[in-house]
Biopython code that builds the backbone (N, CA, C, O; Angstrom):
import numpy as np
from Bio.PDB.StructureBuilder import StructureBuilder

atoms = [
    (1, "UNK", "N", (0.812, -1.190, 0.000)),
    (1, "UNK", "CA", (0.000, 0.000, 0.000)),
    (1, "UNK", "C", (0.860, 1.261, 0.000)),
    (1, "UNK", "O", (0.503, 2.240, -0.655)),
    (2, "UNK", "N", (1.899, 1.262, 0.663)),
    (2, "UNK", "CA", (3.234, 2.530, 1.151)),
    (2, "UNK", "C", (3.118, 2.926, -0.562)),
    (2, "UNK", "O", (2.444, 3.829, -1.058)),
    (3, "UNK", "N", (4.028, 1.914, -1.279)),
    (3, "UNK", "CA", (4.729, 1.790, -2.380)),
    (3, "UNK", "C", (3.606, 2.479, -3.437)),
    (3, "UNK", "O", (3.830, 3.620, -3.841)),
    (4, "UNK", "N", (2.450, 1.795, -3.855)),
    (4, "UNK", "CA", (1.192, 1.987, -4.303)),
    (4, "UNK", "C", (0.789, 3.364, -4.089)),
    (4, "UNK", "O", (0.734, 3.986, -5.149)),
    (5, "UNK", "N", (0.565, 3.868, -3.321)),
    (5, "UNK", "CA", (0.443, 5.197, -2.896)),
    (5, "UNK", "C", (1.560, 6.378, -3.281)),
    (5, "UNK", "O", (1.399, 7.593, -3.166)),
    (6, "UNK", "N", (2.501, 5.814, -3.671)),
    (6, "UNK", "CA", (3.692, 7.288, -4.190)),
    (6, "UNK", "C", (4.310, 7.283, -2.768)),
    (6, "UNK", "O", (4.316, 8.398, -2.248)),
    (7, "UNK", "N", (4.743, 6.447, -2.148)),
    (7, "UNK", "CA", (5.320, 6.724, -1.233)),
    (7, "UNK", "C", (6.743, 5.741, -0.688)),
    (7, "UNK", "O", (6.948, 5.421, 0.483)),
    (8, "UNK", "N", (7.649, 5.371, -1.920)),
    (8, "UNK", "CA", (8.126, 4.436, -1.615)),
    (8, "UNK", "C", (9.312, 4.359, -0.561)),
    (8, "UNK", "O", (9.530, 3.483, 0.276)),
    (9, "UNK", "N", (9.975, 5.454, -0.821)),
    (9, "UNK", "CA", (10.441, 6.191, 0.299)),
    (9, "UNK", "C", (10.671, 5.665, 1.650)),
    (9, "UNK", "O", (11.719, 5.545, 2.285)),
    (10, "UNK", "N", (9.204, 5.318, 2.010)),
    (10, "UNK", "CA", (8.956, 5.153, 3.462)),
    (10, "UNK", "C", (9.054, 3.653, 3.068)),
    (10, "UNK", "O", (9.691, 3.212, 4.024)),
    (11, "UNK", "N", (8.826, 2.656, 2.291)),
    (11, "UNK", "CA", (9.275, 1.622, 2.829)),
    (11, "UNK", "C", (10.668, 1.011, 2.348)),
    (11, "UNK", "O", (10.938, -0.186, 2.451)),
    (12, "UNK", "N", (11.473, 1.924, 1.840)),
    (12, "UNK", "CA", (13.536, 2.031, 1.719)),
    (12, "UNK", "C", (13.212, 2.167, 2.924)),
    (12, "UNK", "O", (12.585, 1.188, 3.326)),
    (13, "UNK", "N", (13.394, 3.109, 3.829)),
    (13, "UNK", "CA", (13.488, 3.654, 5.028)),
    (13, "UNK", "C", (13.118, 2.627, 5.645)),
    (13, "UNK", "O", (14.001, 2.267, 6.423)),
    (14, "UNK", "N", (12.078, 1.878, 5.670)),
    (14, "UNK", "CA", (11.587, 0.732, 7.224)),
    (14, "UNK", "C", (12.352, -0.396, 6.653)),
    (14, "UNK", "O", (12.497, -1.315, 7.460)),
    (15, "UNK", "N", (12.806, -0.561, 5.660)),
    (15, "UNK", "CA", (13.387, -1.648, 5.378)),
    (15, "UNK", "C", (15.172, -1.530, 5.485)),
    (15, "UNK", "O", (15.649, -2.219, 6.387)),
    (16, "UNK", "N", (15.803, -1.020, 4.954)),
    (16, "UNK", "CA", (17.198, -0.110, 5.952)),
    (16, "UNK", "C", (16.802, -0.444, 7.867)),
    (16, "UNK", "O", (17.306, -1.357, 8.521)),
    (17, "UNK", "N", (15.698, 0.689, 8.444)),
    (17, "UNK", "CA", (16.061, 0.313, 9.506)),
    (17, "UNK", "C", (15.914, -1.269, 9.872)),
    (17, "UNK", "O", (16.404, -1.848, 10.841)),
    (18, "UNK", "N", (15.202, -1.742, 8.959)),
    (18, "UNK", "CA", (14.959, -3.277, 9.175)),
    (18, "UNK", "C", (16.256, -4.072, 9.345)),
    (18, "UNK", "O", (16.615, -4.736, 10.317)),
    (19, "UNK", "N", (17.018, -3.806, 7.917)),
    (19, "UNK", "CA", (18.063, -4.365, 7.243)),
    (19, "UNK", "C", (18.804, -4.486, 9.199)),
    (19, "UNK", "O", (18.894, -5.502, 9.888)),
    (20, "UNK", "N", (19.140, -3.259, 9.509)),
    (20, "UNK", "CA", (20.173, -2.357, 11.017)),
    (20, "UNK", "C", (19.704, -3.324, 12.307)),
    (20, "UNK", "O", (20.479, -3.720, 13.178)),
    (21, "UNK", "N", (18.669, -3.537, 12.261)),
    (21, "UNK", "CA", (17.866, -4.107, 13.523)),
    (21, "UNK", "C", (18.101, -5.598, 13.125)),
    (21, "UNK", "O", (18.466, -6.323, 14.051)),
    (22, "UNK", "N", (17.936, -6.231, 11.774)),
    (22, "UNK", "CA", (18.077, -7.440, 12.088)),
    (22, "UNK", "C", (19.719, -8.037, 11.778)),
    (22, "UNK", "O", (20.087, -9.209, 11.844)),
    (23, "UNK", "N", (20.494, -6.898, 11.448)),
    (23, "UNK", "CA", (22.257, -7.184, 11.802)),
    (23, "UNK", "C", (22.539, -7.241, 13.614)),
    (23, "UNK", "O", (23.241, -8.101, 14.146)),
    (24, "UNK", "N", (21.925, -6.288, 14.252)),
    (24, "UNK", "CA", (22.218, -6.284, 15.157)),
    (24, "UNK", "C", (21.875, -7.128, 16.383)),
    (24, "UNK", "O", (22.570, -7.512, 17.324)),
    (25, "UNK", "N", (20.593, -7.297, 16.078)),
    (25, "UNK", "CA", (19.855, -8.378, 16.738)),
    (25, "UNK", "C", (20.726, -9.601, 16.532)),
    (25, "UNK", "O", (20.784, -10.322, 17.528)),
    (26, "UNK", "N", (21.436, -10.018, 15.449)),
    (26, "UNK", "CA", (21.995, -11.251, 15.208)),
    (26, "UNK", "C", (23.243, -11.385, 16.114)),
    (26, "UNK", "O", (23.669, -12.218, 16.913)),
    (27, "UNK", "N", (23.633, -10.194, 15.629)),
    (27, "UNK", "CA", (25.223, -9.769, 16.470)),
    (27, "UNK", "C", (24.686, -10.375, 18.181)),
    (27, "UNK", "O", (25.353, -11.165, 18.848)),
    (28, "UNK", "N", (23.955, -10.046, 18.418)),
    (28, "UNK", "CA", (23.762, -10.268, 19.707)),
    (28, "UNK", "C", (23.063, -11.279, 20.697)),
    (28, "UNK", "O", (23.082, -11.371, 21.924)),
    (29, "UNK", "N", (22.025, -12.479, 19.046)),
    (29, "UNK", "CA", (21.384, -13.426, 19.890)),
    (29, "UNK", "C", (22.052, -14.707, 19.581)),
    (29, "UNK", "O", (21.844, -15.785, 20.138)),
    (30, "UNK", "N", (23.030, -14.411, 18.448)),
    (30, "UNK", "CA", (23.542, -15.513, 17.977)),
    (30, "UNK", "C", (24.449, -16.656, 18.532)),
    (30, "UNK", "O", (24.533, -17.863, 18.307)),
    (31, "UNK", "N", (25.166, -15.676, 19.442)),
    (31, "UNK", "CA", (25.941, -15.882, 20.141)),
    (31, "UNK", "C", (25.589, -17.085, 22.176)),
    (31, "UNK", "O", (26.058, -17.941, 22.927)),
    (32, "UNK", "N", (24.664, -16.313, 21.985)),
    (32, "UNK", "CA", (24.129, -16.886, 23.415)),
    (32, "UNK", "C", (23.116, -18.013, 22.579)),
    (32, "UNK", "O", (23.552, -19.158, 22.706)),
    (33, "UNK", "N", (22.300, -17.956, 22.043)),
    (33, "UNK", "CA", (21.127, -18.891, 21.648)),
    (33, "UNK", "C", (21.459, -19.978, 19.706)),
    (33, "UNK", "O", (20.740, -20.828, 19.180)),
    (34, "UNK", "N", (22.520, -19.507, 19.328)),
    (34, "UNK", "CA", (23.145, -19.919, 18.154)),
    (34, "UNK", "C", (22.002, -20.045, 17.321)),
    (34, "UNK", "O", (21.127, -19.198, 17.499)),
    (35, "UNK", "N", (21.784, -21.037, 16.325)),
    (35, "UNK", "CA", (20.563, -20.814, 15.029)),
    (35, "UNK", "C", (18.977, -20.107, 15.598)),
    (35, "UNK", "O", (18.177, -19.630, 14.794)),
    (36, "UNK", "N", (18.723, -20.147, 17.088)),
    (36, "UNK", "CA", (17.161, -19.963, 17.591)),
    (36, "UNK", "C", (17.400, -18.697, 17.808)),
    (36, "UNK", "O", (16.494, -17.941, 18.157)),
    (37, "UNK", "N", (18.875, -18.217, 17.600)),
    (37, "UNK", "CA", (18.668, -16.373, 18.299)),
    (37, "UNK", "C", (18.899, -16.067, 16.526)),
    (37, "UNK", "O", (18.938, -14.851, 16.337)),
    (38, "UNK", "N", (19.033, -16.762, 15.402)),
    (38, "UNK", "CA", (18.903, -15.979, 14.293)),
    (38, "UNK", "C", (17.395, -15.935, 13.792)),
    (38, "UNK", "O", (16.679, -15.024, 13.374)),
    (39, "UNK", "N", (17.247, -17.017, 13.963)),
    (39, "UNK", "CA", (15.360, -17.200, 13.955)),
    (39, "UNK", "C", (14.582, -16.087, 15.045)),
    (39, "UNK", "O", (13.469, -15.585, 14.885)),
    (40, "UNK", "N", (15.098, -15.969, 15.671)),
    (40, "UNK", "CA", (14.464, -15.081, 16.963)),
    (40, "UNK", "C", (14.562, -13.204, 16.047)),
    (40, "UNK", "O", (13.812, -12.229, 15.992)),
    (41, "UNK", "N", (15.811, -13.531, 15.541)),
    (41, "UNK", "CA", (15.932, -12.082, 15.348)),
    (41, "UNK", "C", (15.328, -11.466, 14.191)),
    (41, "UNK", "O", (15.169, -10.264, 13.977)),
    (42, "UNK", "N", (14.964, -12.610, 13.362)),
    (42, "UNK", "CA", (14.028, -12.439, 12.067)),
    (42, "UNK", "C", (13.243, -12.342, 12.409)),
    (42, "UNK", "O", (12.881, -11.247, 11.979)),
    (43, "UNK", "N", (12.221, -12.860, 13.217)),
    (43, "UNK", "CA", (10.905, -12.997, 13.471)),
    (43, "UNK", "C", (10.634, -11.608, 14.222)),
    (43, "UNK", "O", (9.478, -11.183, 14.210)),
    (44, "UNK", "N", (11.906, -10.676, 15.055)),
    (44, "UNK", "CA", (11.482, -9.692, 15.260)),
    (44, "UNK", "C", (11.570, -8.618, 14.693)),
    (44, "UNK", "O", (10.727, -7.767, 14.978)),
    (45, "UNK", "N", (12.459, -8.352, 13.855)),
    (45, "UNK", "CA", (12.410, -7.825, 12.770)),
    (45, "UNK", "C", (11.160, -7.669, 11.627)),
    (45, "UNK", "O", (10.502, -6.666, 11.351)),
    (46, "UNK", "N", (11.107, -8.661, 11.224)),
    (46, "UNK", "CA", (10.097, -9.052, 10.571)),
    (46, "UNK", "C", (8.343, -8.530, 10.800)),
    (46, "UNK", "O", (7.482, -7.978, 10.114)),
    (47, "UNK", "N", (8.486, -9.182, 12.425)),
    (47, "UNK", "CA", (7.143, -8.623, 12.844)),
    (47, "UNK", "C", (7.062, -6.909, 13.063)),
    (47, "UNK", "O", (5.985, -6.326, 12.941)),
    (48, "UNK", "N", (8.585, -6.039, 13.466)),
    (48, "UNK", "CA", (8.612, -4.929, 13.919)),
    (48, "UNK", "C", (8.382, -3.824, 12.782)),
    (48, "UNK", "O", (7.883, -2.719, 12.996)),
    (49, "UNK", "N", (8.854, -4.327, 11.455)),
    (49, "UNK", "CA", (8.759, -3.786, 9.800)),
    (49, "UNK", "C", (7.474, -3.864, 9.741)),
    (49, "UNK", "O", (6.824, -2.858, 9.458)),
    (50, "UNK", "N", (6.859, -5.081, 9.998)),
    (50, "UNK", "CA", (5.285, -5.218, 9.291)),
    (50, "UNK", "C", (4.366, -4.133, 10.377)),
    (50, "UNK", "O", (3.561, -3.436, 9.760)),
    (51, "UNK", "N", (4.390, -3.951, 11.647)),
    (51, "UNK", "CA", (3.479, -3.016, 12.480)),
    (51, "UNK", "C", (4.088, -1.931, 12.196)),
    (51, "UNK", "O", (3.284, -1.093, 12.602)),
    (52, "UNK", "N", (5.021, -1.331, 11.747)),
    (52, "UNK", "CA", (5.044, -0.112, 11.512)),
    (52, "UNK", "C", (4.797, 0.212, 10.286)),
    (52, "UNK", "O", (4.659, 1.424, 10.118)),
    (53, "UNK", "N", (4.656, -0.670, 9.042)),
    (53, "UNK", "CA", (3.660, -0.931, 7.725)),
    (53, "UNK", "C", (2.104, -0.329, 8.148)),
    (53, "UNK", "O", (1.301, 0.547, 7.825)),
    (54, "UNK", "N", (2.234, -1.134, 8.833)),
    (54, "UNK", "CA", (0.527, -0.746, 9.349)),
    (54, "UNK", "C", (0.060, 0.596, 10.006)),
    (54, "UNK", "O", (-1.048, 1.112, 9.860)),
    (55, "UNK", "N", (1.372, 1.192, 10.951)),
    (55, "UNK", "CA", (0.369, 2.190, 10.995)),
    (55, "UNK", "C", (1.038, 3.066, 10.324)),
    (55, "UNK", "O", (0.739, 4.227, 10.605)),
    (56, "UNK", "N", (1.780, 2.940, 9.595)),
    (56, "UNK", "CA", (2.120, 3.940, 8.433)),
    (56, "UNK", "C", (1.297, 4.065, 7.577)),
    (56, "UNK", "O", (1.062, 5.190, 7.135)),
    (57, "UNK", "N", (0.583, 2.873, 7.071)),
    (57, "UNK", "CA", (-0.937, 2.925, 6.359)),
    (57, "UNK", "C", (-1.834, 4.014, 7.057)),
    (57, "UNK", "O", (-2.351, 5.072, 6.701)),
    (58, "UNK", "N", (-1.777, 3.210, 8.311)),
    (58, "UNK", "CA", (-3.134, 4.043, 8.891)),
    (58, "UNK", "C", (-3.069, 5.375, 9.004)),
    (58, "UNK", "O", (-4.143, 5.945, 8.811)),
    (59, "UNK", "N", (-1.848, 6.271, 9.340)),
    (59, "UNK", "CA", (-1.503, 7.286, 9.448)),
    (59, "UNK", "C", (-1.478, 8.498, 8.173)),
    (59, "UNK", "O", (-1.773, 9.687, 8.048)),
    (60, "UNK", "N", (-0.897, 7.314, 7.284)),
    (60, "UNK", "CA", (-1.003, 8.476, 6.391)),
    (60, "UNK", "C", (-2.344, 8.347, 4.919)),
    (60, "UNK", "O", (-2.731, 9.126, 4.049)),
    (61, "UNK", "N", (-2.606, 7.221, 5.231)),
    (61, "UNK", "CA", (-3.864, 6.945, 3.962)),
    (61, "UNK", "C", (-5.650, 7.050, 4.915)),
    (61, "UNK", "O", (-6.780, 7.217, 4.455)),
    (62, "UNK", "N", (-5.121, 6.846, 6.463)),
    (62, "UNK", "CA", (-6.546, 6.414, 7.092)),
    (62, "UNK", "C", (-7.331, 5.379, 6.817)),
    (62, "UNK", "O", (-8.560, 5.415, 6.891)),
    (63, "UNK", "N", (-6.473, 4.137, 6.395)),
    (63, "UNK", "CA", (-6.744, 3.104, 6.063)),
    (63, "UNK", "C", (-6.666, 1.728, 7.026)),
    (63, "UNK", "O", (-5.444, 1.775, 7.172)),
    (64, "UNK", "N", (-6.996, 0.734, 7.666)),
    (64, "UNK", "CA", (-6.971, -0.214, 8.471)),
    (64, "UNK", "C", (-7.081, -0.940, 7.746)),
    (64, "UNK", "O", (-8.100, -0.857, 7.060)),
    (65, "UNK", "N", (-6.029, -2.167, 7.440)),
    (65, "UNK", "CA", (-5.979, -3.251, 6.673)),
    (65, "UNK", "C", (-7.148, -4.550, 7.233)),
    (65, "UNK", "O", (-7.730, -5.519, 6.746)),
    (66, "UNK", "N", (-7.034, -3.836, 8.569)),
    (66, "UNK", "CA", (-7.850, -5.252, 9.338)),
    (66, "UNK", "C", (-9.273, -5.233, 9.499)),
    (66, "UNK", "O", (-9.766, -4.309, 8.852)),
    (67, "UNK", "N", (-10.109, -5.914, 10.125)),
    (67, "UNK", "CA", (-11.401, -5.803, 10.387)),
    (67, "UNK", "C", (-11.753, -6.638, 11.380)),
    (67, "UNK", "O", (-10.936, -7.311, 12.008)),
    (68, "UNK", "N", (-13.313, -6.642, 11.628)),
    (68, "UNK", "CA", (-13.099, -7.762, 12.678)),
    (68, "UNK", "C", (-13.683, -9.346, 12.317)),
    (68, "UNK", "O", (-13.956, -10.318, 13.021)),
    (69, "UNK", "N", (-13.725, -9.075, 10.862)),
    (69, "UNK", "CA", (-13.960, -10.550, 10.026)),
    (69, "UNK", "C", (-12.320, -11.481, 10.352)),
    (69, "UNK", "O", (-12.249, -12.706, 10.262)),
    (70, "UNK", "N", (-11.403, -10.790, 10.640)),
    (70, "UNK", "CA", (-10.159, -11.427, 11.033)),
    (70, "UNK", "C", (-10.293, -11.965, 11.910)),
    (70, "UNK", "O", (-9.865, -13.115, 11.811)),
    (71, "UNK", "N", (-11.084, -11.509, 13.663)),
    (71, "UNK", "CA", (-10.889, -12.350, 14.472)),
    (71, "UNK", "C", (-11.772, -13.016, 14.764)),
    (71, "UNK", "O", (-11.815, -13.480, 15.904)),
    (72, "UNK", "N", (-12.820, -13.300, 13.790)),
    (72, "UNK", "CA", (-14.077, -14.117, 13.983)),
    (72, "UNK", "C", (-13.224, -15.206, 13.494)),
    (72, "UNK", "O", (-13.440, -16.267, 14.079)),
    (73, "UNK", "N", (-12.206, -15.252, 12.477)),
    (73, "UNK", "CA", (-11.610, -16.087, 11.577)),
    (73, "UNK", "C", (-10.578, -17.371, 12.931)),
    (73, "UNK", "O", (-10.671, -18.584, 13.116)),
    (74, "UNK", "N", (-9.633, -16.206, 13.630)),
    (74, "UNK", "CA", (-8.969, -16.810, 14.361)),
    (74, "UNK", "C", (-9.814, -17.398, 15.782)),
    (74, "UNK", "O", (-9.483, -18.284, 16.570)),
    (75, "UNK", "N", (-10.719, -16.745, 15.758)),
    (75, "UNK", "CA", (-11.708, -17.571, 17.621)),
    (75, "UNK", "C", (-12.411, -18.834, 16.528)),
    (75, "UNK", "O", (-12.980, -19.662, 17.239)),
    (76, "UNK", "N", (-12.495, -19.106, 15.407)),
    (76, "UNK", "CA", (-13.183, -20.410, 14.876)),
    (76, "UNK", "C", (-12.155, -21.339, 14.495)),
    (76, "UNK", "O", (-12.559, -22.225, 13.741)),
    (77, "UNK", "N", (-11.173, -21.377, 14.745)),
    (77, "UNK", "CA", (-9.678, -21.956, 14.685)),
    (77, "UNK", "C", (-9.438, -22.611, 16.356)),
    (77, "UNK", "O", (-8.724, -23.548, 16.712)),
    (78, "UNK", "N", (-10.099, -21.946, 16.955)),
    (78, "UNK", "CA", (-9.356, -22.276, 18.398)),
    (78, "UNK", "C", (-10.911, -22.482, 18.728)),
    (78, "UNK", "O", (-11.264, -22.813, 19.860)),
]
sb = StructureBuilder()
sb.init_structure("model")
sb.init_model(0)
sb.init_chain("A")
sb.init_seg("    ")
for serial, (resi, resn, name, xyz) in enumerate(atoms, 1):
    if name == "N":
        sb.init_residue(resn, " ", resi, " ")
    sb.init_atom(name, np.array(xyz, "f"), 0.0, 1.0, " ", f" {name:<3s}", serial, name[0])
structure = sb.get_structure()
């Protein structure tokens, strides 16, 4: 949606700081937790890029990707 919108900008930028956060994170879980702190550090990365996707959406388009057809989806799963 960033990209789509004329705004690609902003996701170079979350993806750089992405790139920074998940060097460093490695630098630092790899060592104590070996392959589960590189997995660890993707997954936070990963998840930390995608919520700030989101409210970068929301912020600048006033758009919410979500609804609450999502968590009717996940309480019929469990």
């Amino acid at each position: 949606m960033i990209t789509m919108t004329g705004r690609p900008q902003y996701s170079l930028s979350i993806n750089l700081t992405a790139a920074i956060l998940n060097i460093a994170l490695n630098f630092t879980l790899i060592p104590i937790y070996g392959i589960t702190g590189a997995a660890l550090a993707s997954l936070i990365t990963v998840a930390a890029a995608n919520c700030v996707r989101v409210m970068l959406v929301y912020r600048t388009l006033k758009m919410h990707p979500y609804d609450w057809s999502y968590v009717k989806i996940f309480l019929r799963l469990w």
